[in-house]
Structures are given as C-alpha cells and as structure tokens.
VORO-617152 format. One line per field, with one value per atom (N, C-alpha, C, O): residue number from 1; z, x, y. Coordinates in steps of 0.2 Angstrom, whole numbers. Layout:
REM VORO-617152
i: (NUM/...)
z: (Z/...)
x: (X/...)
y: (Y/...)
END
This chain:
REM VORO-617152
i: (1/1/1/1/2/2/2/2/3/3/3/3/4/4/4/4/5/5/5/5/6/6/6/6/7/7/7/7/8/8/8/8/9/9/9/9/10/10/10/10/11/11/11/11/12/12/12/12/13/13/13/13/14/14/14/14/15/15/15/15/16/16/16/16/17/17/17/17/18/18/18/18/19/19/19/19/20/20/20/20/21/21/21/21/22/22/22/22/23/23/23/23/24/24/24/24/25/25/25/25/26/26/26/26/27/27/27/27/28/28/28/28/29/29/29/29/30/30/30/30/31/31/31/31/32/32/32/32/33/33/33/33/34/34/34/34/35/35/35/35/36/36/36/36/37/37/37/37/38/38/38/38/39/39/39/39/40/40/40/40/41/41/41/41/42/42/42/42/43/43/43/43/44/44/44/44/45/45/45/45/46/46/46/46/47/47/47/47/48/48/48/48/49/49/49/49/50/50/50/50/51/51/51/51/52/52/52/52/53/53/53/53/54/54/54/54/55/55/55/55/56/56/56/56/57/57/57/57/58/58/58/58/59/59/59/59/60/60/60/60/61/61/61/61/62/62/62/62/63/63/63/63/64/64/64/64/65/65/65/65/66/66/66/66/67/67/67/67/68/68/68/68/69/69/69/69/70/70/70/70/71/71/71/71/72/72/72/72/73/73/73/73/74/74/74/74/75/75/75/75/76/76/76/76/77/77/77/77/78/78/78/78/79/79/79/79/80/80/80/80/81/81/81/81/82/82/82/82/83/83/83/83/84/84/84/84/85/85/85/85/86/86/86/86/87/87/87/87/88/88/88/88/89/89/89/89/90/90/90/90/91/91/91/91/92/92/92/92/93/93/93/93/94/94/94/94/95/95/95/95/96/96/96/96/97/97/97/97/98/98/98/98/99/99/99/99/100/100/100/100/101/101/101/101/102/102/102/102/103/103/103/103/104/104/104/104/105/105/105/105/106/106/106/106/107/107/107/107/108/108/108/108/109/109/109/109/110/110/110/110/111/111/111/111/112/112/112/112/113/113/113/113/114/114/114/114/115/115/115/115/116/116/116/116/117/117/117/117/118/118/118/118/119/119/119/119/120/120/120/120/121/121/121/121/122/122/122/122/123/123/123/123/124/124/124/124/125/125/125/125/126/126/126/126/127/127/127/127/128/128/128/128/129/129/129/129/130/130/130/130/131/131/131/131/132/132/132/132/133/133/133/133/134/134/134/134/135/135/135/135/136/136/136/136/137/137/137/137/138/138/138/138/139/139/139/139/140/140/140/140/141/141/141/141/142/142/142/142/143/143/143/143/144/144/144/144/145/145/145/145/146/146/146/146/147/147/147/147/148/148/148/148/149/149/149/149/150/150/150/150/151/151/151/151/152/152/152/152/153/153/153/153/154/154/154/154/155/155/155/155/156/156/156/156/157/157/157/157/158/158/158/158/159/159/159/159/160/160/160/160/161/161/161/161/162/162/162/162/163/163/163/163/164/164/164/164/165/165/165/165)
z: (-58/-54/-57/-62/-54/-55/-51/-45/-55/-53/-55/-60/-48/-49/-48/-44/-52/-52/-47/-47/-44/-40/-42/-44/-42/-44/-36/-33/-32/-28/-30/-32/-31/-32/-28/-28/-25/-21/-15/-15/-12/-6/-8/-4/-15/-17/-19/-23/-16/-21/-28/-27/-35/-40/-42/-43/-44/-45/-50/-52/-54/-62/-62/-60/-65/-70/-73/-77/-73/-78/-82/-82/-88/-95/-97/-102/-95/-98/-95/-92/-97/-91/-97/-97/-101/-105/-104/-108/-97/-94/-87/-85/-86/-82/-83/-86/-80/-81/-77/-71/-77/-73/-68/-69/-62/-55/-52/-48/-56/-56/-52/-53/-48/-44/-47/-46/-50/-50/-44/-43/-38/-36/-35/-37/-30/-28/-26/-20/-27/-23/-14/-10/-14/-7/-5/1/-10/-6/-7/-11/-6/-9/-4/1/-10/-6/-2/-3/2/5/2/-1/2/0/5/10/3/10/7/1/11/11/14/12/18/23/25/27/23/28/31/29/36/40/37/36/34/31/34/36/32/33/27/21/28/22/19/21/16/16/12/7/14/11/8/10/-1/-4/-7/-6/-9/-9/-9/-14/-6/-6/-11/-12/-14/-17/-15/-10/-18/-15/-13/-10/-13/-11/-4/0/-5/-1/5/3/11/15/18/19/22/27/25/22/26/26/32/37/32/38/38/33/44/40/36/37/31/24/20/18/18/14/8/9/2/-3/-8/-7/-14/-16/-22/-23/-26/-28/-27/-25/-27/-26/-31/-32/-34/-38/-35/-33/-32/-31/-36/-38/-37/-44/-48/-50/-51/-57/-55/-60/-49/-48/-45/-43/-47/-49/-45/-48/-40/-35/-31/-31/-29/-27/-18/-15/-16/-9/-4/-7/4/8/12/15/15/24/30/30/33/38/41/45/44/51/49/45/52/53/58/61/61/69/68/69/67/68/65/59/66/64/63/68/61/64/63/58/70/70/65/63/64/59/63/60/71/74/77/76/79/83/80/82/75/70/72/68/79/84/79/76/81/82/87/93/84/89/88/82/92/90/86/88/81/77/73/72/71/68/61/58/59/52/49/53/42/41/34/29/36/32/24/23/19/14/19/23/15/17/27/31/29/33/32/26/35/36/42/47/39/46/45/40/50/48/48/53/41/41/39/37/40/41/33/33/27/22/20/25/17/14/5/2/5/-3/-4/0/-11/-13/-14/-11/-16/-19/-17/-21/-16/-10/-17/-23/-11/-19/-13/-7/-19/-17/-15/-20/-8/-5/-1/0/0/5/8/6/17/21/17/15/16/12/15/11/24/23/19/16/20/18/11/9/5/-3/-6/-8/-5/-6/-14/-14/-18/-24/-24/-25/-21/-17/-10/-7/-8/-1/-2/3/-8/-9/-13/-16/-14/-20/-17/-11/-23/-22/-23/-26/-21/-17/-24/-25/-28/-30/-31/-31/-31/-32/-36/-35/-41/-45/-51/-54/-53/-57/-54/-58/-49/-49/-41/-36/-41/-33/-27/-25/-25/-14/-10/-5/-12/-5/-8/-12/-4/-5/-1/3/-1/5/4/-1/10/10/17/23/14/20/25/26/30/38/38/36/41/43/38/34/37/34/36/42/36/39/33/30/32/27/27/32/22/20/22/22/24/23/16/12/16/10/8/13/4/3/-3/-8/-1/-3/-13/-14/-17/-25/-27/-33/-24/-28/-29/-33/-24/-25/-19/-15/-16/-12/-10/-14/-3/0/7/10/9/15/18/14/24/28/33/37/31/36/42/39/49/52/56/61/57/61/59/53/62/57/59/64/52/52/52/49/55/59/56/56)
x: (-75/-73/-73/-70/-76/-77/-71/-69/-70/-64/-69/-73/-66/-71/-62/-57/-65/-59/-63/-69/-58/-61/-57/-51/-61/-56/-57/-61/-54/-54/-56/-51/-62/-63/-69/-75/-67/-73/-76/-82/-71/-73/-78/-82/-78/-85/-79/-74/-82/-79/-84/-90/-81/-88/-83/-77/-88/-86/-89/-95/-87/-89/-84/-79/-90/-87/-83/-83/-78/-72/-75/-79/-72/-71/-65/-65/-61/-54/-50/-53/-43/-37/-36/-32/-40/-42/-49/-51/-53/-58/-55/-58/-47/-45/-40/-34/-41/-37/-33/-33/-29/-26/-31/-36/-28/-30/-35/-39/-34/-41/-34/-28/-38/-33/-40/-46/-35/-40/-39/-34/-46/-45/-51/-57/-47/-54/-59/-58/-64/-71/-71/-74/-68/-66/-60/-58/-56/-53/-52/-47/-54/-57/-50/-48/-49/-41/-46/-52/-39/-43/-41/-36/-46/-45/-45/-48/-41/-37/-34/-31/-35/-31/-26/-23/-23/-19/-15/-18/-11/-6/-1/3/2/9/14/13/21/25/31/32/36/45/46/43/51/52/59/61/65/69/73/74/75/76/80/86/81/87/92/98/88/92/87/83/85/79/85/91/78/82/88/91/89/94/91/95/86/83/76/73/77/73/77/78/80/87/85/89/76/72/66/63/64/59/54/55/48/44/37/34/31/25/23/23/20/19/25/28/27/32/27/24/26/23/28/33/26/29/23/18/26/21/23/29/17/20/16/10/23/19/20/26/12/12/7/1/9/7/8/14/1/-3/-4/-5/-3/-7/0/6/-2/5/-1/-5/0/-3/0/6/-1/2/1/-4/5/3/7/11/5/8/10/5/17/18/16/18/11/8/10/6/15/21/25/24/30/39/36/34/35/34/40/42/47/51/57/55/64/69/71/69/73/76/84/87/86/94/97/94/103/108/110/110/111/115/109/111/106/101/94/91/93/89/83/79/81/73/72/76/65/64/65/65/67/69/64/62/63/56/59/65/57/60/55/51/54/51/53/50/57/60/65/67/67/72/74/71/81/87/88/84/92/93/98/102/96/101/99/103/93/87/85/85/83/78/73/75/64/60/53/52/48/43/38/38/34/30/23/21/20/14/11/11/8/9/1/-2/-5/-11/-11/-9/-14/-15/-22/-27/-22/-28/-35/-40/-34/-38/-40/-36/-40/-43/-39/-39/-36/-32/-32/-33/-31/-33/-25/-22/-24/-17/-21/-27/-11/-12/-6/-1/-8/2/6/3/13/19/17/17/17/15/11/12/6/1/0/0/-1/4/7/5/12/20/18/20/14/15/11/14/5/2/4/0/10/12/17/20/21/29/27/22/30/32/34/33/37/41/41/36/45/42/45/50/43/48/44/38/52/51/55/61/54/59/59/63/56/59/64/65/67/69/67/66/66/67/70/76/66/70/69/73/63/64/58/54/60/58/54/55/48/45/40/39/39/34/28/28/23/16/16/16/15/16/9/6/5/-2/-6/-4/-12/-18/-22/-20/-26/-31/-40/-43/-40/-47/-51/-52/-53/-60/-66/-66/-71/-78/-79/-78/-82/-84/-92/-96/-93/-101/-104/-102/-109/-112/-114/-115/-114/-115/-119/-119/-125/-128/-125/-126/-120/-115/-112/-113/-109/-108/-103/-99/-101/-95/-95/-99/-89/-87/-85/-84/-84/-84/-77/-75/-74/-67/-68/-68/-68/-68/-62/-63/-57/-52/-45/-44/-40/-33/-31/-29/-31/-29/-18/-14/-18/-11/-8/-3)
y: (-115/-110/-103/-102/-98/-90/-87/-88/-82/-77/-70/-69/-65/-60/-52/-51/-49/-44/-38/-37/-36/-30/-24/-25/-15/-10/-8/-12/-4/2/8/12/9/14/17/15/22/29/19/17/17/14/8/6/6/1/-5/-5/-8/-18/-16/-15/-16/-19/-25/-25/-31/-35/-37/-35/-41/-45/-51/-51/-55/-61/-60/-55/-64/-64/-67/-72/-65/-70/-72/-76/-71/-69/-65/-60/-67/-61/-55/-51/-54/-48/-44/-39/-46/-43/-37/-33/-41/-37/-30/-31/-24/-18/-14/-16/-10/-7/-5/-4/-7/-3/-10/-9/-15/-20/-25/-24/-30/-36/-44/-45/-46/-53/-57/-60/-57/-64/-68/-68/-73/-80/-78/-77/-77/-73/-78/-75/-83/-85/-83/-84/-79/-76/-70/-70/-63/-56/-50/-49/-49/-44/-37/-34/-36/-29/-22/-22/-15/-11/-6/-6/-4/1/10/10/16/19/21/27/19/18/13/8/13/7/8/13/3/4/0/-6/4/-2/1/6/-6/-5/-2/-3/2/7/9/14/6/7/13/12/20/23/23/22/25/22/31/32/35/42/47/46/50/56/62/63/65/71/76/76/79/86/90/93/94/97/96/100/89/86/82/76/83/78/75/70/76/74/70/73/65/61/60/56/66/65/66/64/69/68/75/81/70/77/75/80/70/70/67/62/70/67/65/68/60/54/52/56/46/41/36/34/33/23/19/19/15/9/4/1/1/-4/-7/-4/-15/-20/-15/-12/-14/-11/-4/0/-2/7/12/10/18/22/28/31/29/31/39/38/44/51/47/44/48/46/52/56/52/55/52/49/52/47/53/59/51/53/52/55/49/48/44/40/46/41/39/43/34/29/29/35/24/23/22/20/23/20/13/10/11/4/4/5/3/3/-2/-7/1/-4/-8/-14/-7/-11/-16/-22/-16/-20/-24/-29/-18/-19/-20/-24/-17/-16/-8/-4/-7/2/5/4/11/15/22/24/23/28/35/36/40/44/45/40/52/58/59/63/56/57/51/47/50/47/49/52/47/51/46/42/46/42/37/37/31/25/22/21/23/22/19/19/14/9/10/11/11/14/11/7/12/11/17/21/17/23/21/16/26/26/30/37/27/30/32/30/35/35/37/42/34/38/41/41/44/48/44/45/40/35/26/22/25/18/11/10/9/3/-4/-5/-9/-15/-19/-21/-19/-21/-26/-28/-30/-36/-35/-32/-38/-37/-42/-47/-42/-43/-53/-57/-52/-59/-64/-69/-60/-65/-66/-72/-59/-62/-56/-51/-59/-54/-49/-43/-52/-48/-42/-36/-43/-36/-32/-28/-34/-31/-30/-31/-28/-23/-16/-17/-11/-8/-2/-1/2/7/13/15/18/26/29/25/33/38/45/46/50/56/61/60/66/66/65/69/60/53/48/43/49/42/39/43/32/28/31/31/34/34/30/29/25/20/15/16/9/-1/0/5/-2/-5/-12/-14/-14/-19/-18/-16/-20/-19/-25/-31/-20/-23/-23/-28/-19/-18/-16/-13/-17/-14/-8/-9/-3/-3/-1/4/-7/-9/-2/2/-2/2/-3/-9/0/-5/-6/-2/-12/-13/-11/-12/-10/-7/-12/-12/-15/-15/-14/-9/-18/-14/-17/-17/-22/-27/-34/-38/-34/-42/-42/-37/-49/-51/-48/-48/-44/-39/-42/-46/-39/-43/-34/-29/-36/-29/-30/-35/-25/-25/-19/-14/-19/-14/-16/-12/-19/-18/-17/-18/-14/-15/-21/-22/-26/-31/-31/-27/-37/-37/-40/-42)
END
C-alpha cells in the first residue's frame, strides 16, 4: 500500500511516494491516494468566539486573524458573519457581526490554498483555532468546503468543482 503526501500550494496537488513519515513536512497532509483530502481557500465554519481583543469589540467582514489548523499557521480573513447562533435555541439567526463569548457561523478565506476536510467527515482536519494578539479568540470547526480544482502535475488529480456539504 502507497501513501502519497500532498502540500497546497499555488492551487496544484504535488504528490510523491512516501518513504517514511520523515518524507513528510509542514503544510504537507499524508493520505490514501484512494482517499485524497481537498484543497481549499475558503470555507464555511461554526466559530465560537472566546475573547477578541480590547481594541478589537467586533468580529465582522475584514476581520483578519491567524489560524492553526493541524500543521499550517495561516493569516486568514472572515469574509462574512452569516450568522449567530442563539444561546437559547441554538438555530441561527441571521447577523453581521459577533461579539466575544458568541457562538456564529462565518465564512473564513486564507492567503494561500491548504489541505482541509469538514469536521464530519475527519475531525482532525476540520477543527482549529483563530488567534490574535498572541493569544486564542475563537474555536472552530469546518461546516463546508469550497475545493480548489486540482491541476493536473504529471500525477493522478481529482477535480473538485462544487461546494461540497
């Protein structure tokens, strides 16, 4: 059985043989070449806000961040608050911003194309965490995708063109 590492990087799968889990590096995800994770710069996640700065009160779009997710330590922007989710009901409620100690769904992009999975399908690529500052503002985990195509590098690629749910 072959294991092929993929980086995200500039929108290309490059893929190689592994030799060893000392073939693999930062920004690198090892998997099953039957089962190939998606690369994305955008996604839709539940986001729980834990303290935004003091200078900072509002969380809305244009609000810039980093996020460690796995291995990648990423500058990201949320490009929209879709919503709230009430304390009491715990539906969304539709909203433009959120406060610390909120819970929302936002819509996040980063600079550079990274290899995510939604929280369902494998949790260890569909969580991680917002900071600013130096320290943690907010939890999340990935709801939606929406894939990069894959291109082509001289090795076998798979093409994502819809936002998978």
């Amino acid at each position: 059985l072959y294991f092929f590492f993929f980086q995200a990087e500039d929108g290309i799968r490059d893929a190689q043989e592994s030799r060893g889990l000392g073939d693999v590096y930062k920004r690198q995800v090892l998997c099953n070449p039957n089962s190939l994770c998606m690369i994305c710069q955008e996604f839709e996640a539940e986001l729980t806000v834990l303290e935004l700065p003091d200078n900072k009160h509002l969380m809305s779009s244009g609000y810039s961040c980093v996020i460690h997710l796995h291995t990648v330590m990423e500058e990201v922007i949320i490009t929209q608050v879709m919503a709230e989710i009430s304390k009491v009901t715990q539906k969304p409620v539709k909203s433009s911003f959120l406060k610390s100690q909120q819970k929302g769904i936002v819509r996040i992009a980063t600079r550079m194309p990274v290899c995510i999975e939604k929280f369902d399908t494998f949790s260890q690529l569909g969580r991680f965490t917002l900071r600013d500052e130096g320290r943690t503002i907010g939890l999340g985990v990935v709801k939606k995708v929406k894939p990069l195509q894959a291109v082509s590098h001289g090795i076998e690629a798979v093409s994502y063109t819809h936002l998978r749910a």
